[in-house]
PAZAPA-4460 file (N, C-alpha, C; in steps of 0.05 Angstrom, whole numbers, plus 32768, in hexadecimal, padded with zeros to 4 digits):
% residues 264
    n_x    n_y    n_z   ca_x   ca_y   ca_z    c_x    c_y    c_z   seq   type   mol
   8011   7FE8   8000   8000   8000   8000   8012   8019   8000     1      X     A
   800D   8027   7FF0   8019   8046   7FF3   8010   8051   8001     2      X     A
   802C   8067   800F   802E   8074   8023   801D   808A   801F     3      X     A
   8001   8097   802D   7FF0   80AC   8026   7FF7   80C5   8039     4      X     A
   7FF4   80DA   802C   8005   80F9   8035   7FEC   8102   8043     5      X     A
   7FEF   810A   8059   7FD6   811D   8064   7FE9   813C   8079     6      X     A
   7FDD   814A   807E   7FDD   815E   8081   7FCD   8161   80A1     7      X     A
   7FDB   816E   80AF   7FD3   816F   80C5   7FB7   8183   80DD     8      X     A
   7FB0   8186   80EF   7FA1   819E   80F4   7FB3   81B1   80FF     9      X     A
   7F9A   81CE   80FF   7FB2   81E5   810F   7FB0   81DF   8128    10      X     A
   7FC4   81ED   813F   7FB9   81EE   814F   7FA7   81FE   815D    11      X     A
   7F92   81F8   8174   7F85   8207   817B   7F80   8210   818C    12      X     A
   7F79   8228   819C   7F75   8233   81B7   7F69   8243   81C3    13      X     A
   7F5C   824A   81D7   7F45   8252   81DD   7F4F   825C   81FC    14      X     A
   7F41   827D   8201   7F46   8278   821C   7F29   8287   8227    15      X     A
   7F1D   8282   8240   7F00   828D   8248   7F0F   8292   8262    16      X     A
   7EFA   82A6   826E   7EF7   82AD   8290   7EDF   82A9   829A    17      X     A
   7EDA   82A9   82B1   7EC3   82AC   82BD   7EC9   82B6   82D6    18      X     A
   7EBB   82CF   82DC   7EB3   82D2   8304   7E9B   82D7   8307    19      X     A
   7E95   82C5   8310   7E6F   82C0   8320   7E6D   82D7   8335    20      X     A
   7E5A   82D7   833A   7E50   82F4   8349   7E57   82EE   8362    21      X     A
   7E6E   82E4   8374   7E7A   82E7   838E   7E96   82DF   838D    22      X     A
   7EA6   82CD   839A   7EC4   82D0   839A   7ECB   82B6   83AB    23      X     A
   7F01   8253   83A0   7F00   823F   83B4   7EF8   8245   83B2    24      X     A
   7F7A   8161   83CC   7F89   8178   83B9   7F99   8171   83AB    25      X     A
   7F9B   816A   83A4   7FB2   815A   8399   7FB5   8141   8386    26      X     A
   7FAF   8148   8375   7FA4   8131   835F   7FC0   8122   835C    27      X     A
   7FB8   80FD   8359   7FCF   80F3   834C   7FC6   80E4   833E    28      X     A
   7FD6   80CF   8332   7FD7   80BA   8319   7FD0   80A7   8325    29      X     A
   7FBC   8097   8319   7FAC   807D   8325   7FBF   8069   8315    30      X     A
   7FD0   8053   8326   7FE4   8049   8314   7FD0   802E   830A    31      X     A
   7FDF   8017   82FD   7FD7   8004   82FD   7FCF   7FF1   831B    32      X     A
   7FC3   7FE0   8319   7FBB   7FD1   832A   7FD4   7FC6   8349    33      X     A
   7FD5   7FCE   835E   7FE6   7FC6   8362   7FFC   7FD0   8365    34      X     A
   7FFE   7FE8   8358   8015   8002   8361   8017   8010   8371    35      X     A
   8025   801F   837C   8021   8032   8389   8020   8048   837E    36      X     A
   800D   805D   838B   7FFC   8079   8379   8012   8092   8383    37      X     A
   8014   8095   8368   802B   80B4   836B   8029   80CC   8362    38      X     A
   802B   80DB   837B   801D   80F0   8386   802C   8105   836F    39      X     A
   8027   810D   8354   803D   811E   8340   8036   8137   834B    40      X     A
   8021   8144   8358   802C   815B   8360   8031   8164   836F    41      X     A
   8038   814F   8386   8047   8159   83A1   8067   8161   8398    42      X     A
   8064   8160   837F   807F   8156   8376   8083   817C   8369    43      X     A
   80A3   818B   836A   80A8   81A0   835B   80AB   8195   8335    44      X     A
   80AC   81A6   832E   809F   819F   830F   80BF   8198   8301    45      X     A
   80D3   8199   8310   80F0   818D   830F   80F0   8167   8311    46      X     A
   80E7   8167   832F   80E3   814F   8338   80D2   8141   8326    47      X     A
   80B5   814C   831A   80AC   813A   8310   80B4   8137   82F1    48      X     A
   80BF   8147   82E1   80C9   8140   82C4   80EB   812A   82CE    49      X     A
   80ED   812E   82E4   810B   811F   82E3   8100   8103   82DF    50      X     A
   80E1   80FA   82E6   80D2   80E4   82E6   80DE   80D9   82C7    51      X     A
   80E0   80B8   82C7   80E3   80B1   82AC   80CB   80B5   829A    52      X     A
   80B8   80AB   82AE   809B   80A8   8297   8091   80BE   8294    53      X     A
   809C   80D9   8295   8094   80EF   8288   80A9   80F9   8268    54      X     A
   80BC   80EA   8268   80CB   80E9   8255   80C3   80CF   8241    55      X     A
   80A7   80C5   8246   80A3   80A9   8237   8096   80B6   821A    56      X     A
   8097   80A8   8209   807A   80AD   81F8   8067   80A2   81F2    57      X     A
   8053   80AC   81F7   8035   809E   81F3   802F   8095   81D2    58      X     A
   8025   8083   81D2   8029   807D   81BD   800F   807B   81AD    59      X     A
   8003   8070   8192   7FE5   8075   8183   7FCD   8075   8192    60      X     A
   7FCE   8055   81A3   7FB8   8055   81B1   7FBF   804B   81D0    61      X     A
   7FC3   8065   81D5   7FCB   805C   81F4   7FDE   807B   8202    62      X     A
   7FD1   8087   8214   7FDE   809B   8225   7FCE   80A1   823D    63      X     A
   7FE5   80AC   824D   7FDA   80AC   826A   7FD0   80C0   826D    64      X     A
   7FBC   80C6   8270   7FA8   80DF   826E   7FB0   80EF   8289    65      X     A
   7FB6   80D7   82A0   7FB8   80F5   82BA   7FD5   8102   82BE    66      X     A
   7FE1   80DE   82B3   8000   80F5   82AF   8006   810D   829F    67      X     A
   7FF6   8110   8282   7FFC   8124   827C   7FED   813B   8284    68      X     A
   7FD3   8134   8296   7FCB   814E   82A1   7FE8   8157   82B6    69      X     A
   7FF0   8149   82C3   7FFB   8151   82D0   8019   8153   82CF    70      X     A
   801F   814F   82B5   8037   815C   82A1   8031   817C   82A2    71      X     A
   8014   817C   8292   8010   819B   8288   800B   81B1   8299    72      X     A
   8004   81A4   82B8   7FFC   81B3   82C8   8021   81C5   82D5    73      X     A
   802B   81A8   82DC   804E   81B4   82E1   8056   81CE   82D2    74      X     A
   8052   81C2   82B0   805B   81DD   82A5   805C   81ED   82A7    75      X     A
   803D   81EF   82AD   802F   820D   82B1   8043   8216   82CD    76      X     A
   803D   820F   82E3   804D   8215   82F3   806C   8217   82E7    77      X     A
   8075   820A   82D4   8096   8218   82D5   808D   8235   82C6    78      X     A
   8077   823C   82BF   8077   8255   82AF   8074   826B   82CB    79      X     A
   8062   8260   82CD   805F   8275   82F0   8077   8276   82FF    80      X     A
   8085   8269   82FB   809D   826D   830F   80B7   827F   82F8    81      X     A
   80B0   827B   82E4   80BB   828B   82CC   80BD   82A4   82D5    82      X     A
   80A7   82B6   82D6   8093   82C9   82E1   8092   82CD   82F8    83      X     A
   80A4   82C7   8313   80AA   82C4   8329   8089   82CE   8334    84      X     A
   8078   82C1   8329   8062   82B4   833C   805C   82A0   834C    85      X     A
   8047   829F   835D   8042   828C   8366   8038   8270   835D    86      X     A
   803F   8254   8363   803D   8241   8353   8022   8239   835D    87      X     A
   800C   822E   833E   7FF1   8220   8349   7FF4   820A   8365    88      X     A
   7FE0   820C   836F   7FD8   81ED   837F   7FC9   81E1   836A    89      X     A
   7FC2   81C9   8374   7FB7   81B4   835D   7F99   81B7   836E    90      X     A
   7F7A   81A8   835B   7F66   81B0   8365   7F55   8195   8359    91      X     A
   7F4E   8180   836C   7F41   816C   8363   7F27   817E   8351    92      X     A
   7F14   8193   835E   7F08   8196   834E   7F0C   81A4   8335    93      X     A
   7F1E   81B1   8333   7F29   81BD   8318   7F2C   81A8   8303    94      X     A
   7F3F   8195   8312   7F48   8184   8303   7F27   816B   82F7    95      X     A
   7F14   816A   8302   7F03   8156   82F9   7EF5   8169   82EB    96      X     A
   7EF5   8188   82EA   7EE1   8196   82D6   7EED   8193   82BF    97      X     A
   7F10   819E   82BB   7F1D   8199   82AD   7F1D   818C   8293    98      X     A
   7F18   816A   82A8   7F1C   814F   8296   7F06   8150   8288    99      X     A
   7EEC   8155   8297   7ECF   8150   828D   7ECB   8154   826F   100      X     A
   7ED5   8183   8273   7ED2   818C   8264   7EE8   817B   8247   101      X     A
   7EF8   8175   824A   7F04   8170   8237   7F00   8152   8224   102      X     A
   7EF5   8140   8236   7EE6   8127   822A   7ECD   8134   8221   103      X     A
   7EBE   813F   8226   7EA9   8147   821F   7EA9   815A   81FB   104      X     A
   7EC1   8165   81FB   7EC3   816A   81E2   7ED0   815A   81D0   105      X     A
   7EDA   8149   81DC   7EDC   812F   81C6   7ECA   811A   81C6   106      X     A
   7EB6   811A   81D5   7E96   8108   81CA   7E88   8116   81BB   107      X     A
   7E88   8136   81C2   7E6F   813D   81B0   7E80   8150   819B   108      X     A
   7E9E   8149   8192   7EA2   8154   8181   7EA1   8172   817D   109      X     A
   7EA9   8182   8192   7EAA   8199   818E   7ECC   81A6   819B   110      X     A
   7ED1   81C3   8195   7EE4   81CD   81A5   7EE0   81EB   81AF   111      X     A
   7ED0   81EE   81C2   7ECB   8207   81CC   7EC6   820D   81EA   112      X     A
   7EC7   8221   81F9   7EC2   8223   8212   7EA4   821D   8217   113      X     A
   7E9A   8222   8203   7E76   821D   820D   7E71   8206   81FD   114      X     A
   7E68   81F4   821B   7E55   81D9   8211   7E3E   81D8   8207   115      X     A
   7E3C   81C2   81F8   7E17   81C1   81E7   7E0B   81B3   8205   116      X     A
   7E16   81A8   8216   7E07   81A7   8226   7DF9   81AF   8241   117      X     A
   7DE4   81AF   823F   7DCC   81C0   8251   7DD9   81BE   8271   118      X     A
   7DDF   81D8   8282   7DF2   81D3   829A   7E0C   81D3   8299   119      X     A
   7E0F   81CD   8289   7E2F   81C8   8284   7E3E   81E4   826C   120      X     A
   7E27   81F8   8263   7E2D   8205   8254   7E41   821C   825A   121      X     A
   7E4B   8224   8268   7E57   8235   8270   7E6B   8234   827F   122      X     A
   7E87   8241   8285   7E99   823E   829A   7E8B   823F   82B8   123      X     A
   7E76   825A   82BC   7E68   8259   82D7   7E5E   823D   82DB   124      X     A
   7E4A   8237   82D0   7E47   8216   82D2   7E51   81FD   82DF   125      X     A
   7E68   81FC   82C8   7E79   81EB   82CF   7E8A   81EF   82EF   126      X     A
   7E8B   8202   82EC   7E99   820F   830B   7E8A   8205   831F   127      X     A
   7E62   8204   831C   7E4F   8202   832E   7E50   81DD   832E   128      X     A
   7E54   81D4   831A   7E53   81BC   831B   7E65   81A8   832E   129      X     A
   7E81   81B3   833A   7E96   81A7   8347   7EA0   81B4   835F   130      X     A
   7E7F   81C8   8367   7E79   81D4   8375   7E87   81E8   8380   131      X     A
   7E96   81FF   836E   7E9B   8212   836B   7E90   8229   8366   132      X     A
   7E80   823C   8373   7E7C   8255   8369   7E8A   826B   8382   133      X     A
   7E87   8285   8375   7E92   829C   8380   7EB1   8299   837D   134      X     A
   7EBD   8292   836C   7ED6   8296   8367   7EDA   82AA   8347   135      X     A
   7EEF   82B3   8351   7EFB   82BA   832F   7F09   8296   831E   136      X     A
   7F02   829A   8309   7F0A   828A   82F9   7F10   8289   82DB   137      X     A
   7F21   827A   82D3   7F20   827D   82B1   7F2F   8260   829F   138      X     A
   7F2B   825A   8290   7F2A   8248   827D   7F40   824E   825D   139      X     A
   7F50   8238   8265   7F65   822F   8245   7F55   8217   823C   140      X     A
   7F5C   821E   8222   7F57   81FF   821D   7F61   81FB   81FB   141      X     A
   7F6D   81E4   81F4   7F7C   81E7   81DD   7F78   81C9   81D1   142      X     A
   7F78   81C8   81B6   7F7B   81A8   81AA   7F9C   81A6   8195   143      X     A
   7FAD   8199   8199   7FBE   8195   819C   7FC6   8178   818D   144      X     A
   7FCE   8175   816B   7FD8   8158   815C   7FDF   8143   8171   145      X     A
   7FD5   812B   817B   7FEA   8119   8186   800E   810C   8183   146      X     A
   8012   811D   8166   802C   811B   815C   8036   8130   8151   147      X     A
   8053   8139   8153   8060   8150   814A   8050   8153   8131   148      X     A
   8058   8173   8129   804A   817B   810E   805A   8175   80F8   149      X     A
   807A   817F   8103   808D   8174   80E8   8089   818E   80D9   150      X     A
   808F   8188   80BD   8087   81A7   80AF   806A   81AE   809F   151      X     A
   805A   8193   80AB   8034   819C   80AA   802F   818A   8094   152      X     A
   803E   8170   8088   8035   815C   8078   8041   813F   8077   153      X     A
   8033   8135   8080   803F   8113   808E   8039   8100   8079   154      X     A
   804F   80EB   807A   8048   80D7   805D   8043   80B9   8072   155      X     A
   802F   80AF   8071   8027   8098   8082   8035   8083   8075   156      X     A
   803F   806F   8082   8048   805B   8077   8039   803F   8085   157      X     A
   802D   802D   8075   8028   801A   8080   8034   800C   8085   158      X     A
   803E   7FF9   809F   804D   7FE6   80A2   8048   7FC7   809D   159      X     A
   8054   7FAF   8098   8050   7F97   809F   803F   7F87   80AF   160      X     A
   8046   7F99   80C1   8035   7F90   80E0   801C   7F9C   80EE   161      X     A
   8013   7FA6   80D7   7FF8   7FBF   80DD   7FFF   7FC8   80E0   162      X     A
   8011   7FE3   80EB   8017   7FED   80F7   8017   800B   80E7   163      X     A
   801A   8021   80F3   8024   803E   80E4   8034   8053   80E6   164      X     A
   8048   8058   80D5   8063   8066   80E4   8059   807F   80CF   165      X     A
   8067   809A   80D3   8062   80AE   80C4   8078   80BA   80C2   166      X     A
   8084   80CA   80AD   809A   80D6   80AA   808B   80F3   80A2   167      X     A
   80A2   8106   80A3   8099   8127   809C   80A6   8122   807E   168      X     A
   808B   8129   806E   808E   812E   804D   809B   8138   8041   169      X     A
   80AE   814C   8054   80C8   8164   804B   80E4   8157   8055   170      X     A
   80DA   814D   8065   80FB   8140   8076   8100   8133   8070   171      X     A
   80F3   8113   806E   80EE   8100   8078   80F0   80F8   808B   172      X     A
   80F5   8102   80A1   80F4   8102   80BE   80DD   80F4   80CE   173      X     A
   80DC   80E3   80DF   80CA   80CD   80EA   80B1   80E5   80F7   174      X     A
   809E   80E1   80FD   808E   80F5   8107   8089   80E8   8121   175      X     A
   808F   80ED   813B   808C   80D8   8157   807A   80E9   8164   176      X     A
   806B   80D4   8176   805E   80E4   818C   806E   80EC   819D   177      X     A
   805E   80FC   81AA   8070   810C   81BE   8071   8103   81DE   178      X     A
   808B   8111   81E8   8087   8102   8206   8073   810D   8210   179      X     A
   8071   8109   822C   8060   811A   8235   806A   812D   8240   180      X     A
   8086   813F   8244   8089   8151   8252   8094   8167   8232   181      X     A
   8090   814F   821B   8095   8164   8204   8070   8171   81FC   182      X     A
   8057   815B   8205   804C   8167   81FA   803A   817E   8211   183      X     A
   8047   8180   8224   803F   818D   8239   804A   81A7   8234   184      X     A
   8069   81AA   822C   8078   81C3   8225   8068   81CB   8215   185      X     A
   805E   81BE   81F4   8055   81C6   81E7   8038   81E2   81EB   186      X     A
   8025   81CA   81F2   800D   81D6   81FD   8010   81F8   820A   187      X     A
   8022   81F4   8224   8028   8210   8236   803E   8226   8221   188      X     A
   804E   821D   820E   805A   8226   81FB   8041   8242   81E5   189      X     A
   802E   8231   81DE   8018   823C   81D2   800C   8249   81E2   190      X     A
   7FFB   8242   81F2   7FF2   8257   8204   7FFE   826C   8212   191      X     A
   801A   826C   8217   801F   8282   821C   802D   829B   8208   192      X     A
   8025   8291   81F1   8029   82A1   81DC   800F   82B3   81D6   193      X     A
   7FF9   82AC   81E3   7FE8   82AE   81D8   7FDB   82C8   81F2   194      X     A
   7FCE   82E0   81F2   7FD5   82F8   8203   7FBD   82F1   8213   195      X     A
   7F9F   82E4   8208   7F93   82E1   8219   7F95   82C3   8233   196      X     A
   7FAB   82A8   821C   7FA9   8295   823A   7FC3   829A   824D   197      X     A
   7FCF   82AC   823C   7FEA   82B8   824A   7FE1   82C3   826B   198      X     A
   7FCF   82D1   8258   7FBC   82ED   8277   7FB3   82D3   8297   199      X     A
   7FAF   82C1   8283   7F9B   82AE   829F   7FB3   829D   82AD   200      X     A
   7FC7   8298   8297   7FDB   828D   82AA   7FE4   8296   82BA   201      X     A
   7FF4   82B2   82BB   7FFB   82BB   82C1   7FED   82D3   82DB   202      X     A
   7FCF   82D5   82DB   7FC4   82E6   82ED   7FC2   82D9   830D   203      X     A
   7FD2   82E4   8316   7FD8   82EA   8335   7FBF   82E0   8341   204      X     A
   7FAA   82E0   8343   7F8C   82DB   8349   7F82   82B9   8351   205      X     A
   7F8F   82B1   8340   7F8D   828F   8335   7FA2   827E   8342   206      X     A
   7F92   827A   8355   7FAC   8269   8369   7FA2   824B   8364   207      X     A
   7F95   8244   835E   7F93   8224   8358   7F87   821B   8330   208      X     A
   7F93   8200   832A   7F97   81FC   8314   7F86   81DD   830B   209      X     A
   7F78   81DD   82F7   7F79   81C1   8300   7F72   81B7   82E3   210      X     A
   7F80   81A6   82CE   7F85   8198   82B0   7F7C   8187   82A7   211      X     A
   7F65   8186   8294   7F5A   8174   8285   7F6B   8162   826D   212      X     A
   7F69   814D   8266   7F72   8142   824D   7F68   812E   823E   213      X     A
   7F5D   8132   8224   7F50   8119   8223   7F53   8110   8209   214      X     A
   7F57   80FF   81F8   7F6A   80FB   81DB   7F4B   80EC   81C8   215      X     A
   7F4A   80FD   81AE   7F37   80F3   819F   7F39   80FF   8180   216      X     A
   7F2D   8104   8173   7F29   8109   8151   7F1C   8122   8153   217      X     A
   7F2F   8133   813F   7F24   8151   8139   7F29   8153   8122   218      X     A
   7F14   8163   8118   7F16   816C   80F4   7F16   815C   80E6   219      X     A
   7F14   8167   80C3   7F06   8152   80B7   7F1B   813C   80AE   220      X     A
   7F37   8143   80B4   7F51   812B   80AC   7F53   8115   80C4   221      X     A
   7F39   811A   80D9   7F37   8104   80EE   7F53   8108   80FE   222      X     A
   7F5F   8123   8107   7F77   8121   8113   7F79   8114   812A   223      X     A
   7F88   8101   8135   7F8F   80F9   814B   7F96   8113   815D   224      X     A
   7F89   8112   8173   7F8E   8134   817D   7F8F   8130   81A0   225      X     A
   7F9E   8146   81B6   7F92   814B   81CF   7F84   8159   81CD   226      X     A
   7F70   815F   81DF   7F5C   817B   81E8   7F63   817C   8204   227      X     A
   7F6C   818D   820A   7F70   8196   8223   7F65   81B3   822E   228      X     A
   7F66   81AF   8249   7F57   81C2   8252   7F68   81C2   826E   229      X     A
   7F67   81E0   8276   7F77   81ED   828C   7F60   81FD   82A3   230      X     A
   7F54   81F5   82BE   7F45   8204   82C3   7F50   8210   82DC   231      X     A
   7F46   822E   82E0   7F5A   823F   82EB   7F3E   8255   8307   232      X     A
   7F51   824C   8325   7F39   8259   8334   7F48   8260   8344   233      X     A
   7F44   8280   8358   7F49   828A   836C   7F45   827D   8381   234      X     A
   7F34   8267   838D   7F2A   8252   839D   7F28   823E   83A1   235      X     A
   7F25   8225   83B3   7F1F   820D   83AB   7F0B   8205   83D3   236      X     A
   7EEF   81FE   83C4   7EE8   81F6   83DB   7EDD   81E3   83E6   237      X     A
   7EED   81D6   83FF   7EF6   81B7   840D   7EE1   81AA   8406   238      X     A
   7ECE   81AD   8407   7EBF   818E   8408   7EBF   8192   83E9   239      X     A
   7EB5   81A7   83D6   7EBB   819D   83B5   7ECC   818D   83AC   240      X     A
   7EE9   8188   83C5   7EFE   8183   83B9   7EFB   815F   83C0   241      X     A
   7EED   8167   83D6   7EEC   8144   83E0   7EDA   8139   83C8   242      X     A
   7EC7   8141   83C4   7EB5   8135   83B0   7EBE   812E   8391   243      X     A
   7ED0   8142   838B   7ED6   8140   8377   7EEE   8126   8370   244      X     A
   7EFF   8125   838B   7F10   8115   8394   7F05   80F8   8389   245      X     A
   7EF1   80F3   8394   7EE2   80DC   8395   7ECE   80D1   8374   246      X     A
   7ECD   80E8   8372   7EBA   80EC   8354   7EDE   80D5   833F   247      X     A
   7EF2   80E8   833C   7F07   80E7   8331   7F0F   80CC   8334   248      X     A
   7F04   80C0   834C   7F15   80A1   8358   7F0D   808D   833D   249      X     A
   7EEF   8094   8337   7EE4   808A   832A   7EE1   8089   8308   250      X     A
   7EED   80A3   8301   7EF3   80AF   82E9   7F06   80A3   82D1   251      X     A
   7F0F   8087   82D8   7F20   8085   82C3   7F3E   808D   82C9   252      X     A
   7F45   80A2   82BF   7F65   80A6   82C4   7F62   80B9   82E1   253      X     A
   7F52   80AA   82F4   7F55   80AE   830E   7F69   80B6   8324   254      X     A
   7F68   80D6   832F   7F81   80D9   8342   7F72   80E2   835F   255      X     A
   7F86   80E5   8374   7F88   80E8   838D   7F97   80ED   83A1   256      X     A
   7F90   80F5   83BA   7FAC   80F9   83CA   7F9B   8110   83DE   257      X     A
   7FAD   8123   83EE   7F9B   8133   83FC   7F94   8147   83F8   258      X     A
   7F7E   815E   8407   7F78   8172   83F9   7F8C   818A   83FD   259      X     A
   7F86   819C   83E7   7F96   81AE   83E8   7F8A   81C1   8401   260      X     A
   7FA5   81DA   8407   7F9E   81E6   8420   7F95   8206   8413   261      X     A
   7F7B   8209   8417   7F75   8222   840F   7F7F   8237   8417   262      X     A
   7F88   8256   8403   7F98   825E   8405   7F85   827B   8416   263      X     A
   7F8B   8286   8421   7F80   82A4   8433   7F76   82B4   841D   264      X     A
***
């Protein structure tokens, strides 16, 4: 079979706010069966890229959804500390609106801050849903190739073994997925180019963080893609956090550990 050329998507990015009309821990990696559960963000964002399995690569069908939330969340913090700001805390409920929001646009096929679905339409919403209101808050969110771009035209090659390797059409250079602490750079790379998710990272206000990720098909070349989502609050409040804690146990790429300590 000949090797067929396709062409990749752009990337894309989005950033929203919300403050509801008043003014509020520790997520980790649910390992395999039998492991012990490790706590990535008790960890400084040094400590946890020194990790091997953040230098791994995920490969066609298969990636760790909370490690790279919690790749992308580090970043962010090395940018804040760039910026000699203060570094996020982590926020079970951030983090399960996060994920929601971002599976949710890869079932119903969309990429925008506002859901088609009823309750769920809005950042206020969502905030009310993981029982958050009266905070300042605001929303990234970006879809992102599962594989380098290269110079924007890939020649597929079928293999022997089923299998599918891709080279860049100009180089011939292999086209690889990325690790996770390359596609984490990436992501925070873009956004902070960008003046409005730049503003949210960076605003002094937003002391807790919490990262969606969820891997599916965008556009009409069926791109293998992330959608990620960054949700961003002045607050986090304790029993939301327990609940959410618990909601997350159950979630699939499930994390845990204790709650964060709300800040004055």
């Amino acid at each position: 079979m000949k090797p067929a050329v396709i062409a990749p998507l752009l990337l894309l990015f989005c950033a929203g706010q919300a403050r509801p009309p008043v003014a509020a821990v520790s997520p980790t990696t649910e390992p395999k069966a039998g492991a012990t559960k490790i706590d990535y963000y008790s960890m400084t964002p040094e400590q946890f890229f020194n990790r091997r399995e953040t230098q791994d690569r995920y490969g066609k069908g298969s990636v760790n959804g909370a490690l790279l939330e919690a790749a992308i969340f580090q970043q962010a913090n090395i940018e804040r500390s760039r910026h000699q700001l203060g570094t996020f805390q982590p926020s079970f409920a951030l983090n399960l609106m996060a994920r929601r929001h971002s599976e949710e646009m890869v079932k119903l096929h969309y990429f925008a801050h506002e859901s088609p679905t009823p309750g769920k339409r809005t950042l206020v919403e969502r905030l009310r849903n993981v029982g958050l209101a009266n905070v300042a808050a605001a929303e990234n969110i970006a879809v992102l190739p599962a594989r380098e771009m290269g110079s924007g035209h890939f020649i597929v090659h079928y293999n022997p073994d089923g299998s599918e390797s891709l080279t860049d059409a100009q180089t011939g250079k292999p086209i690889l997925y990325d690790t996770y602490q390359e596609l984490a750079e990436s992501v925070l790379d873009e956004w902070m180019k960008s003046p409005e998710h730049r503003k949210n990272m960076l605003n002094k206000e937003y002391a807790y963080l919490g990262v969606g990720a969820a891997r599916g098909i965008y556009g009409d070349n069926h791109q293998d893609s992330f959608f990620l989502t960054q949700n961003f609050s002045s607050a986090v409040v304790p029993a939301g956090e327990v609940k959410a804690q618990g909601e997350l146990a159950g979630h699939g790429q499930a994390n845990s550990s204790q709650p964060a300590v709300q800040r004055p």
